[in-house]
Rosetta silent file (secondary structure, phi, psi, omega in degrees, C-alpha in Angstrom):
SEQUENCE: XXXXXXXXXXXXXXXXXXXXXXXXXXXXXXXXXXXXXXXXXXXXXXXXXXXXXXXXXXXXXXXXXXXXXXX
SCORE:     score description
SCORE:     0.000 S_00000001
   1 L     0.000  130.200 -162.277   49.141   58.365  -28.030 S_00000001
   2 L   -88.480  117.442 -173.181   46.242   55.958  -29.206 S_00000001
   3 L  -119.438  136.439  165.167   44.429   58.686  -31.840 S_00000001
   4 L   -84.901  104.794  164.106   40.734   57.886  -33.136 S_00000001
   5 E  -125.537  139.817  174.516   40.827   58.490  -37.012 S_00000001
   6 E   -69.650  139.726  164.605   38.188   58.033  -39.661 S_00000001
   7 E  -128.441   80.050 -159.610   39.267   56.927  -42.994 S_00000001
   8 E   -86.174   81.912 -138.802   37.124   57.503  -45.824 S_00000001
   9 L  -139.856  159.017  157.012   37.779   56.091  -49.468 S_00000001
  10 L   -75.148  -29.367 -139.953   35.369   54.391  -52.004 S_00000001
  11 L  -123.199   98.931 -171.871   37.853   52.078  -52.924 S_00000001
  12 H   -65.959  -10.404  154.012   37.753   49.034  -50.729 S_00000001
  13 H   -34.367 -102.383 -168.106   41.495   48.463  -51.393 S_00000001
  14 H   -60.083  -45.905  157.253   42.932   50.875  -50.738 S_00000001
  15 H   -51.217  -74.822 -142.028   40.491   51.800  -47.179 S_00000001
  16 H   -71.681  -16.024 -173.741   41.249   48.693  -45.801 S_00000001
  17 H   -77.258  -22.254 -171.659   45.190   49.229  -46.685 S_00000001
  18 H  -118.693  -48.701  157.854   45.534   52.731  -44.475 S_00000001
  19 H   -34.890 -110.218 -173.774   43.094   50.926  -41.891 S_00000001
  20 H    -0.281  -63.853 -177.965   45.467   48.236  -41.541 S_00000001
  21 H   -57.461  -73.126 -154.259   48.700   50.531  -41.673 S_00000001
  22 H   -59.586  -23.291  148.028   47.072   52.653  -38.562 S_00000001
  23 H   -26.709  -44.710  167.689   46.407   50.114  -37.032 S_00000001
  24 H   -57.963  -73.134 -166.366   49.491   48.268  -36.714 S_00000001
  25 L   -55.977   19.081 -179.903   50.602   51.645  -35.214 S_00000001
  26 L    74.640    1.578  175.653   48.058   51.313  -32.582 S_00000001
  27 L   -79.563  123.656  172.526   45.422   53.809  -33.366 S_00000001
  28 L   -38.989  144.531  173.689   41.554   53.454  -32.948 S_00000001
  29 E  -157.987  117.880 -157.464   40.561   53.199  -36.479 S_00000001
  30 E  -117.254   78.359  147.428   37.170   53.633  -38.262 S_00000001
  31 E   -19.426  109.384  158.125   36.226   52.624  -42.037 S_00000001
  32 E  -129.585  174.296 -105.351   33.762   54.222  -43.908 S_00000001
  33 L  -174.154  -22.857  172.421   32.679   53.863  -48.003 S_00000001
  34 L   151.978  171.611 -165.069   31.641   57.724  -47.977 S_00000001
  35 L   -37.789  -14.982  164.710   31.361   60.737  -47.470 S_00000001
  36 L   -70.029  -50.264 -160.256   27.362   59.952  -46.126 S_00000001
  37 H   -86.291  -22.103 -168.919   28.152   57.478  -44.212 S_00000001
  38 H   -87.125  -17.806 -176.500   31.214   59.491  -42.357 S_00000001
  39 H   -97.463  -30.550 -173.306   28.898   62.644  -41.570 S_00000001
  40 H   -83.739  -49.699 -175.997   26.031   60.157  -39.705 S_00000001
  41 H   -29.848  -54.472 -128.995   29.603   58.784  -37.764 S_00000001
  42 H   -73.611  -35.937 -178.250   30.510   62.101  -37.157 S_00000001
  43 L   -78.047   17.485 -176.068   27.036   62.740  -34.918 S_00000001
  44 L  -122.579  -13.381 -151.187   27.722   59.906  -32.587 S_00000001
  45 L  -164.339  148.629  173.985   31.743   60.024  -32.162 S_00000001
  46 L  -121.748  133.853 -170.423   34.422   63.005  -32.818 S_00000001
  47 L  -100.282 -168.036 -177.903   37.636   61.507  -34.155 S_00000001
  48 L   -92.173  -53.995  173.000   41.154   63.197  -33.675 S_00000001
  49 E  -136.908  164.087 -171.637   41.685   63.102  -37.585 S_00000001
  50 E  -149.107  120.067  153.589   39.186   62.520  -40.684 S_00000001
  51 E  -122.654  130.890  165.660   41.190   61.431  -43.965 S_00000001
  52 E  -154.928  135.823 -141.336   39.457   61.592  -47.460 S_00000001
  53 L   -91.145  135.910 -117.355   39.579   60.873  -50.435 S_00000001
  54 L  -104.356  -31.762 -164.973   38.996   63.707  -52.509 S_00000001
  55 L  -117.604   98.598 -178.646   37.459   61.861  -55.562 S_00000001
  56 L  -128.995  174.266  160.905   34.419   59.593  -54.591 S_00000001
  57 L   -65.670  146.407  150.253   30.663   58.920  -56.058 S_00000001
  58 L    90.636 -136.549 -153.103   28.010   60.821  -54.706 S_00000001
  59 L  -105.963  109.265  170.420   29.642   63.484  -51.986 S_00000001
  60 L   -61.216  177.621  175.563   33.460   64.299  -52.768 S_00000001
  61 H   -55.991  -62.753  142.285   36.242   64.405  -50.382 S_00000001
  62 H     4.274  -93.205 -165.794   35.452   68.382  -51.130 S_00000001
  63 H   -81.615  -44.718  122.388   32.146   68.585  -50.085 S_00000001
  64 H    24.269  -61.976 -169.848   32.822   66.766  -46.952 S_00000001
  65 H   -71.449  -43.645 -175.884   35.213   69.128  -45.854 S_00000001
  66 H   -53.937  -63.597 -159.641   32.906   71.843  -46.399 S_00000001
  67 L   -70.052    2.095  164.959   30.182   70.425  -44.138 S_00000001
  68 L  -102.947   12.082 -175.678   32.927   69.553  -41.389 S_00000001
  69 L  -103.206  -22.794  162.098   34.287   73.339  -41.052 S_00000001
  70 L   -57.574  -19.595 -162.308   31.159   74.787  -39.166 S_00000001
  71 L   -99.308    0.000    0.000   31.935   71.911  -36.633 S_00000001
């Protein structure tokens, strides 16, 4: 089953390295740089999974989560 997931890291490394990996495995896969940029995704497209990295600049992995549990 082809799953849409978001992947959200600061660390351009390490994003593009778990991009890649889901990829291989055939899954729609979506980059983002933070937690900002992953909440204006989030009003156009609902993924299957959202991974994030807990410790970013700005708006943690944390505070993320919070603002995705009313939805």
């Amino acid at each position: 089953m082809r799953m849409l997931i978001f992947v959200t890291d600061d660390e351009p490394a390490i994003r593009t390295a778990i991009v890649k990996r889901l990829l291989r495995r055939h899954h729609r896969v979506e980059g983002f740089e933070s937690g900002e940029v992953l909440l204006k995704a989030l009003e156009h497209d609902t993924p299957d999974l959202v991974m994030l990295d807990l410790k970013m600049p700005g708006m943690s992995g944390l505070d993320v989560l919070k603002q995705l549990r009313p939805l």
